[in-house]
TIRO-836557 format. One record per residue (C-alpha): chain; x negated, y negated, z negated. Coordinates in nm, 2 decimals, always signed. Each point is the difference from the previous one (the first is absolute). Example, Ala and Ser with C-alpha at 12.3 -4.5 7.8 and 13.67 -1.06 7.14 Angstrom:
 kette   east  north     up
     A  -1.23  +0.45  -0.78
     A  -0.14  -0.34  +0.07
//
This chain:
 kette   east  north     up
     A  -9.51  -9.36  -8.59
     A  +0.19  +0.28  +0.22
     A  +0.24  -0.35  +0.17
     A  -0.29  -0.17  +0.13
     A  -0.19  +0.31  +0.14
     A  +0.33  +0.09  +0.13
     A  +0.04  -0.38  +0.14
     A  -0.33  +0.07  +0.15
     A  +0.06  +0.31  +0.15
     A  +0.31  -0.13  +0.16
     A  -0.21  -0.27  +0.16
     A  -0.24  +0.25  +0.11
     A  +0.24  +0.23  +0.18
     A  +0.22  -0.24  +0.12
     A  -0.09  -0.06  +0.39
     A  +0.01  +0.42  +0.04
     A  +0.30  +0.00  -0.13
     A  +0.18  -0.25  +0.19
     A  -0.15  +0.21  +0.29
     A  +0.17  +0.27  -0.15
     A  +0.30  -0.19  +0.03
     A  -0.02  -0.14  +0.36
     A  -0.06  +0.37  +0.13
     A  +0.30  +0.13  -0.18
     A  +0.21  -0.29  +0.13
     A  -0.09  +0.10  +0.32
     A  +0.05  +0.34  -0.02
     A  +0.36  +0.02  -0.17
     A  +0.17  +0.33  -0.06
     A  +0.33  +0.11  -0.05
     A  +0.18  +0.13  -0.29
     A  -0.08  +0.38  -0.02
     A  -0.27  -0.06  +0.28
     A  -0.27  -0.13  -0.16
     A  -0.30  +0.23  +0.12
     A  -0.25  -0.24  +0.10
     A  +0.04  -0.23  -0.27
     A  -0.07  +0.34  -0.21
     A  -0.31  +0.07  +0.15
     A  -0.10  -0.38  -0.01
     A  +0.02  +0.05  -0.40
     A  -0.13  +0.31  -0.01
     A  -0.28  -0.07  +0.18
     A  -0.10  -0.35  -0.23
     A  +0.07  +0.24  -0.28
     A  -0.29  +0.26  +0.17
     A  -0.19  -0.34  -0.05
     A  +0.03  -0.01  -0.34
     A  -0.06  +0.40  -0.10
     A  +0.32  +0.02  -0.12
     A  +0.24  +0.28  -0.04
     A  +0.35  +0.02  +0.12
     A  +0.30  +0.21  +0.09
     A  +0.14  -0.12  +0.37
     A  +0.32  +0.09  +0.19
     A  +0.24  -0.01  -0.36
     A  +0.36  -0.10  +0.07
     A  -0.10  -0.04  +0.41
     A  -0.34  -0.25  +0.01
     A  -0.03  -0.11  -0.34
     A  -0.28  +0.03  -0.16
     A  -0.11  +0.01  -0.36
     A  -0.37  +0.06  -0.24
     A  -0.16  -0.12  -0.29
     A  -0.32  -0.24  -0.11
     A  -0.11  +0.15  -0.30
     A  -0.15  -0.22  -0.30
     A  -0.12  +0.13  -0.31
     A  +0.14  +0.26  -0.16
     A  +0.26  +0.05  +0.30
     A  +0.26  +0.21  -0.18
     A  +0.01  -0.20  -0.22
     A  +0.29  -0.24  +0.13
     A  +0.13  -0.04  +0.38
     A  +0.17  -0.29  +0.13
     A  +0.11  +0.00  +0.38
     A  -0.01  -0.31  +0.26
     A  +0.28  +0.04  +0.30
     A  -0.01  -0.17  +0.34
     A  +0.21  +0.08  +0.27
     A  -0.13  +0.07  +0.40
     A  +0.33  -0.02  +0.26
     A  +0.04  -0.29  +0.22
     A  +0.37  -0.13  +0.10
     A  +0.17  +0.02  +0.41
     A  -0.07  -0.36  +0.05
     A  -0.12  -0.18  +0.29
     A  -0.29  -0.22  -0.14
     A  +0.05  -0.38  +0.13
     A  -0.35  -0.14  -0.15
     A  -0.32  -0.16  +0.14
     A  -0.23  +0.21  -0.19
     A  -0.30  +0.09  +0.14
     A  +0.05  +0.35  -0.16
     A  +0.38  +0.05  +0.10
     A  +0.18  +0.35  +0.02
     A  -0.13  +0.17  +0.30
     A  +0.33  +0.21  -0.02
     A  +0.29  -0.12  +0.16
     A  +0.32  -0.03  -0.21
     A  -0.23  +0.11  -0.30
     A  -0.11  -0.22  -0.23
     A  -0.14  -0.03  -0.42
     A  +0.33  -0.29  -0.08
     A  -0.04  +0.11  -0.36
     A  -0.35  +0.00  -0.12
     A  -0.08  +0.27  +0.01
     A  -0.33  -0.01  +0.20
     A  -0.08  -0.18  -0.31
     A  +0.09  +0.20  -0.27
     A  -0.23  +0.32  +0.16
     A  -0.30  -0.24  +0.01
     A  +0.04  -0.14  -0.35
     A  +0.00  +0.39  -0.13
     A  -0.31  +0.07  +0.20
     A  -0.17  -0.33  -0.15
     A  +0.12  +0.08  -0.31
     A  -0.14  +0.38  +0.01
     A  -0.32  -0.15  +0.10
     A  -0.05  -0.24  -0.31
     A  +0.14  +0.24  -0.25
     A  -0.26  +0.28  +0.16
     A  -0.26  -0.29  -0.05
     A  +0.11  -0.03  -0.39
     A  +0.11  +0.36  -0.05
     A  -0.26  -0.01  -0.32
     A  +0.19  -0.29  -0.11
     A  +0.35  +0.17  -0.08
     A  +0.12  +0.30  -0.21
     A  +0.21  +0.25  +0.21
     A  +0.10  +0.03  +0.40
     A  +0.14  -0.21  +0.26
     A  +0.26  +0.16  +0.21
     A  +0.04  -0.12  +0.34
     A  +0.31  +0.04  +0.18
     A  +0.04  -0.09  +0.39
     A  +0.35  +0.09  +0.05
     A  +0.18  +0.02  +0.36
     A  +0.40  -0.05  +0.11
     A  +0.10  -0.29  -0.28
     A  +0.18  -0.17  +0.29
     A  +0.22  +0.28  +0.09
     A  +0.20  +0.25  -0.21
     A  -0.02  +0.22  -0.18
     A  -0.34  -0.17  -0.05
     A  -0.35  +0.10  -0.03
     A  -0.02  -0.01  -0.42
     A  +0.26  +0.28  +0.01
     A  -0.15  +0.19  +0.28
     A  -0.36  -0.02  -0.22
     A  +0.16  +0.11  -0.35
     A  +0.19  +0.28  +0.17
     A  -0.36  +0.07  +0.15
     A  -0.12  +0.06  -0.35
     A  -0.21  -0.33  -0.03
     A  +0.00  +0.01  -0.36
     A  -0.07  +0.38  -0.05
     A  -0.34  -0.07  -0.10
     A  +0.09  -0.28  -0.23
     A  +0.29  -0.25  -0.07
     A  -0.16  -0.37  -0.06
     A  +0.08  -0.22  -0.34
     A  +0.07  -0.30  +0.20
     A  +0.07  -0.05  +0.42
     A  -0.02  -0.36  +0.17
     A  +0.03  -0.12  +0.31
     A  +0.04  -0.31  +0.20
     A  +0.18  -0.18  +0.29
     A  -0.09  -0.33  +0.15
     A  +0.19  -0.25  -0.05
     A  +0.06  -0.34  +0.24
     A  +0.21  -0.20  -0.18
     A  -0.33  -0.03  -0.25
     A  -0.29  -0.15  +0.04
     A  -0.31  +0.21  +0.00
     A  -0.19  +0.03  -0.33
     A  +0.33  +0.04  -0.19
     A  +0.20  +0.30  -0.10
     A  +0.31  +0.08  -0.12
     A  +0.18  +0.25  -0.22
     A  +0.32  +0.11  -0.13
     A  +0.08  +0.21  -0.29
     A  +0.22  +0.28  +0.01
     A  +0.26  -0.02  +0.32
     A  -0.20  -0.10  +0.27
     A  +0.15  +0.12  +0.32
     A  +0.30  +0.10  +0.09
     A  +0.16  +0.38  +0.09
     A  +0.02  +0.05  +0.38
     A  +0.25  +0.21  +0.19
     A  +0.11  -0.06  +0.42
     A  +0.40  +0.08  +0.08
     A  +0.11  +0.09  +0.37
     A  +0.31  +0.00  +0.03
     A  +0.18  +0.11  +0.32
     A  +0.37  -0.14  +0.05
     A  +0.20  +0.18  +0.24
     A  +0.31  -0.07  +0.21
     A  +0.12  -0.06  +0.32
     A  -0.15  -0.14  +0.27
     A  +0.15  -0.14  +0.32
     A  +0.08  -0.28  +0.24
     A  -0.08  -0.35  -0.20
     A  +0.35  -0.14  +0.17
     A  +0.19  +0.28  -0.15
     A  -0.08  -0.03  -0.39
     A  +0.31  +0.16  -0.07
     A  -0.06  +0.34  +0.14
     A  -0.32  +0.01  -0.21
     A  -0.17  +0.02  -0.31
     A  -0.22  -0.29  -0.02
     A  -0.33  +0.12  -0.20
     A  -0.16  -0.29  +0.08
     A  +0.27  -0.17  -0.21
     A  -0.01  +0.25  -0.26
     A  -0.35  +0.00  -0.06
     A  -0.03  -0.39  -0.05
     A  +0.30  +0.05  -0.28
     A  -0.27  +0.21  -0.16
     A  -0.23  -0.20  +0.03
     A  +0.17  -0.26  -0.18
     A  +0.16  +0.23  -0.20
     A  -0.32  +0.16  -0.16
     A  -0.12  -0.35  -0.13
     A  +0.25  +0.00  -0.28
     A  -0.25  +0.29  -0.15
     A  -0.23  -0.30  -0.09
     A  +0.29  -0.28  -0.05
     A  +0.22  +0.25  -0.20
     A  -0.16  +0.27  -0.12
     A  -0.34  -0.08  -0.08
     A  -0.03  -0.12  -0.35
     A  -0.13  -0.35  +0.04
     A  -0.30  +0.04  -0.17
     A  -0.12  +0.28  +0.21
     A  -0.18  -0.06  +0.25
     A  +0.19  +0.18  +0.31
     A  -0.04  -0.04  +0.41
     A  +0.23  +0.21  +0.24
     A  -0.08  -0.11  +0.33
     A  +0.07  +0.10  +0.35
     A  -0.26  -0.06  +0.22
     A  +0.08  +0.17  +0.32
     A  +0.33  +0.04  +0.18
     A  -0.03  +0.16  +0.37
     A  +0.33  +0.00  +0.19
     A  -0.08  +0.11  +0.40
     A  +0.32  -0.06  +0.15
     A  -0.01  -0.28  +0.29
     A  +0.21  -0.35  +0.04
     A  +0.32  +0.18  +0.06
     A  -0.09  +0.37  -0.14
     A  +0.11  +0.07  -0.36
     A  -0.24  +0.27  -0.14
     A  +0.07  +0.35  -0.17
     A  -0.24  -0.09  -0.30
     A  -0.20  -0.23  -0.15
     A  -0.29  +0.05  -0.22
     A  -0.10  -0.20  -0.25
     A  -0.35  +0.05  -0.21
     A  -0.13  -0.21  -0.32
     A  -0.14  -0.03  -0.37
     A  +0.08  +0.04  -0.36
     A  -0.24  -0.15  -0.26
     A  +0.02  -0.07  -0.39
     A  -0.11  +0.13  -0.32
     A  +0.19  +0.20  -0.19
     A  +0.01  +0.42  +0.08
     A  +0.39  +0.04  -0.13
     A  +0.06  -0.31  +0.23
     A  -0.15  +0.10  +0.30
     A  +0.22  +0.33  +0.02
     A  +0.31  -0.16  -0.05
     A  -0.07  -0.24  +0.31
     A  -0.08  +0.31  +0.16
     A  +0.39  +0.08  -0.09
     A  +0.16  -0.36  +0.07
     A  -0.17  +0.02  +0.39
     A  +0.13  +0.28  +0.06
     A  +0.37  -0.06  -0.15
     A  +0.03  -0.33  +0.15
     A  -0.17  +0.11  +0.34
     A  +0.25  +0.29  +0.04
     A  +0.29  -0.16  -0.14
     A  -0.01  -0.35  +0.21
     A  -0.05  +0.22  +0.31
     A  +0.32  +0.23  -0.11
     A  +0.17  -0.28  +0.00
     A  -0.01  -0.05  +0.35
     A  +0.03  +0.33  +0.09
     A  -0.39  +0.05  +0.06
     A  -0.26  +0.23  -0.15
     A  -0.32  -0.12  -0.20
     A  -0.26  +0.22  -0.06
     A  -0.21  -0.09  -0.26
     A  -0.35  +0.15  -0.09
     A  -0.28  -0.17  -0.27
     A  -0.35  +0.07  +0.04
     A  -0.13  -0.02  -0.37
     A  -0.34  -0.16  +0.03
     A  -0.27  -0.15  -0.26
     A  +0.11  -0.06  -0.37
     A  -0.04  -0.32  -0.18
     A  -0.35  -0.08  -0.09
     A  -0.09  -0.05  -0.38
     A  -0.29  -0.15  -0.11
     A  -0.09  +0.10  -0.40
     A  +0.03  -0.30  -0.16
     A  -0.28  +0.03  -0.23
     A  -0.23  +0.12  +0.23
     A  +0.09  -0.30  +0.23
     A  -0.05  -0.24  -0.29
     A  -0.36  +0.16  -0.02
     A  -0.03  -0.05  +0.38
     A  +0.14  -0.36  -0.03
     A  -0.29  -0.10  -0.26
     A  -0.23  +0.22  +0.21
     A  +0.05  -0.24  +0.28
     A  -0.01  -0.29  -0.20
     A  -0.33  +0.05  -0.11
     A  -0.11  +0.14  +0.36
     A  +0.16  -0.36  +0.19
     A  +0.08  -0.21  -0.25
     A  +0.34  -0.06  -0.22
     A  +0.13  -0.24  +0.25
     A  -0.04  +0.26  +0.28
     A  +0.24  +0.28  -0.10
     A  +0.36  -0.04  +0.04
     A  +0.33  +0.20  -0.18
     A  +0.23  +0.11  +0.31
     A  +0.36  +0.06  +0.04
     A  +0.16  +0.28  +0.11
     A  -0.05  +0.10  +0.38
     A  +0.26  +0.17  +0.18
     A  -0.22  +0.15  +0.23
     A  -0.10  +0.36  -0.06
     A  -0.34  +0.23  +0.03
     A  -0.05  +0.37  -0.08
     A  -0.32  -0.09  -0.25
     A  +0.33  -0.01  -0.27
     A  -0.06  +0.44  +0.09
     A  -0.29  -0.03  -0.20
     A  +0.09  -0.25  -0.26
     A  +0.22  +0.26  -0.08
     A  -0.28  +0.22  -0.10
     A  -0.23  -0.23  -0.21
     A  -0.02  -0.36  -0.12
     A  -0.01  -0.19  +0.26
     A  -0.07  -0.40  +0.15
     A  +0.09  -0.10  +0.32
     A  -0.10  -0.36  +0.06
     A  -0.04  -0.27  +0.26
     A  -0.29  -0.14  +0.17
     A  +0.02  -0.37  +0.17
     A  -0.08  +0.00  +0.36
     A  +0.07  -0.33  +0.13
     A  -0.25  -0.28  +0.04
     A  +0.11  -0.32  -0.21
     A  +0.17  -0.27  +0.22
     A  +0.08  +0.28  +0.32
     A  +0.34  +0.08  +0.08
     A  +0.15  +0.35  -0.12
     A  -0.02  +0.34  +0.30
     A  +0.24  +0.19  -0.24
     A  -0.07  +0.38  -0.01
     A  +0.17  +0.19  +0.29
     A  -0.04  -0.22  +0.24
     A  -0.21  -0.01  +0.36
     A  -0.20  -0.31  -0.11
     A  -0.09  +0.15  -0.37
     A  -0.37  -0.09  -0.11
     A  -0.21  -0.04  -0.33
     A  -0.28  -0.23  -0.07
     A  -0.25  +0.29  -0.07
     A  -0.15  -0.18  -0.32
     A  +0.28  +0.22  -0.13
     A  -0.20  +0.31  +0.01
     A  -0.28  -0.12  -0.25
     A  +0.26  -0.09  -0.22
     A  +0.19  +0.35  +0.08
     A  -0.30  +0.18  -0.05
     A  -0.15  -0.13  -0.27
     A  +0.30  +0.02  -0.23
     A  +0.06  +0.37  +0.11
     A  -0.30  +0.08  -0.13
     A  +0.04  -0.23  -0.29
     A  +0.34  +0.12  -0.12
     A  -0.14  +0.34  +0.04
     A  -0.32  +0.00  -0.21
     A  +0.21  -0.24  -0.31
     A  +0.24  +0.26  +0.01
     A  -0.21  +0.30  -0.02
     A  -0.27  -0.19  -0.29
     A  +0.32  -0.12  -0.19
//
């Protein structure tokens, strides 16, 4: 049967690719900077005789591993390369050699799941009907994001895929389970910076000034009523400010303030009329006091959708790959990743892959001390492939 020689396969190649994975966590790149972590994949790919197209949308990469009859069907497999400006704070023996640059996300893992999976589906490429496409894509951690910069790039030219999946790890499961939500995965992401003007001036003389410091916490405060008062309340809605730089001193009253955060939730019409509410209640409050806001919205990623009958086929997929008790239905995540670009163009499955070794604590993603028990990578891989090769014989 395909799942144990798969299983098999997985086993086989497992060591090489957790040395895949140490030398990519050591090596961590940069959104948009990711040229040797290019030529790392391009050169296993080299290994395997495969063709590929480098350098679309920046570094990413993309190629095919042709089965029988390969134009016949085509289903793609995404992972994405950038690391994240992080100082990493572990004892591995294979730490970041990069100061201040570090793979917080998993990403180090989702590149060296792809390449195993490449290498067992170009083991059993007589074993499927159609093509794999393989997608390495660059900048997911950074707008406007690598999956835009790639379709722009023409990445589909040469052919648009049935079905895209991908995967994330995941440390708040276990490894050997996976999770999956239908329809509305992941939440719409745009960043605000907002810059509050007034008046600045000696600290023991507030009445000769305009306080912006005072102004901007109003908004501050003032823009949570989007979520409190505005937000339907089943819609899943976060407006939050997450930086607020003031460089005036003990007794000096600055001229401006500026103030930068995050919009997230799940509905289009939604998202641009808390585009609208920010900037009314951010100019308005600051009017008030006889400052000036000024207001712009970067519009970033859109929500993610998964198909939901394709992810009820990639639910039982997994079931029979790990077992029923091993796959898990997810809620809504208000995080946000640009792989919802090409869910846009095709049915598409984004789902999550445990990382955490049963009875250790939690190193959440984004953080200096993030780490994966790399058992997760013959799971990772193995499904890939899995998924891929039940999709395309269905």
């Amino acid at each position: 049967m395909i799942k144990q020689r798969i299983e098999q396969l997985s086993e086989e190649y497992f060591e090489q690719i957790v040395q895949y994975r140490r030398y990519l966590h050591q090596n961590p790149e940069l959104s948009t900077k990711e040229e040797n972590t290019a030529q790392f994949i391009c050169e296993k790919l080299d290994e395997m005789s495969l063709k590929y197209k480098k350098n679309v949308g920046g570094y990413g990469i993309y190629g095919f591993v042709e089965g029988v009859c390969p134009e016949k069907k085509c289903v793609a497999l995404r992972a994405d390369m950038d690391a994240l400006p992080i100082n990493e704070e572990t004892n591995l023996e294979f730490k970041s050699k990069k100061s201040g640059v570090m793979h917080a996300c998993g990403h180090d893992v989702h590149i060296a799941s792809l390449l195993g999976a490449i290498k067992i589906l170009n083991t059993l490429k007589n074993s499927f009907q159609g093509r794999v496409m393989f997608i390495f894509q660059p900048s997911e951690e950074f707008y406007p994001g690598g999956a835009l910069k790639m379709l722009n790039d023409g990445i589909f030219n040469e052919v648009i895929p049935q079905n895209i999946f991908a995967f994330h790890t995941t440390p708040e499961m276990d490894i050997g389970f996976v999770g999956i939500k239908e329809g509305k995965a992941m939440a719409s992401t745009d960043e605000i910076y907002i810059d509050v003007i007034g008046k600045g001036g000696h600290g023991a003389t507030p009445n000769l000034n305009i306080d912006p410091v005072l102004v901007a916490s109003h908004i501050v405060v003032g823009l949570q009523s989007i979520v409190s008062r505005n937000a339907i309340p089943t819609m899943p809605t976060t407006v939050s400010i997450c930086r607020f730089l003031a460089e005036g001193r003990t007794n000096i009253t600055p001229n401006k303030v500026h103030l930068e955060g995050i919009v997230r939730t799940f509905d289009e019409a939604w998202r641009k009329e808390i585009h609208k509410l920010i900037e009314r209640i951010s100019t308005n409050i600051a009017s008030s006091f006889g400052a000036k806001a000024e207001v712009f919205i970067d519009s970033g990623y859109p929500y993610l959708y998964n198909d939901p009958q394709l992810s009820k086929e990639v639910f039982a997929i997994c079931q029979d790959y790990l077992g029923k008790d091993k796959v898990i239905a997810l809620d809504e995540r208000m995080t946000a990743e640009d792989f919802a670009y090409f869910a846009q163009k095709a049915p598409s499955c984004y789902f999550r892959v445990g990382t955490k070794k049963k009875g250790e604590e939690i190193t959440n993603l984004h953080t200096s001390t993030f780490d994966v028990d790399e058992q997760c990578l013959k799971y990772a891989m193995g499904l890939s492939s899995f998924i891929a090769i039940e999709t395309l014989n269905k």
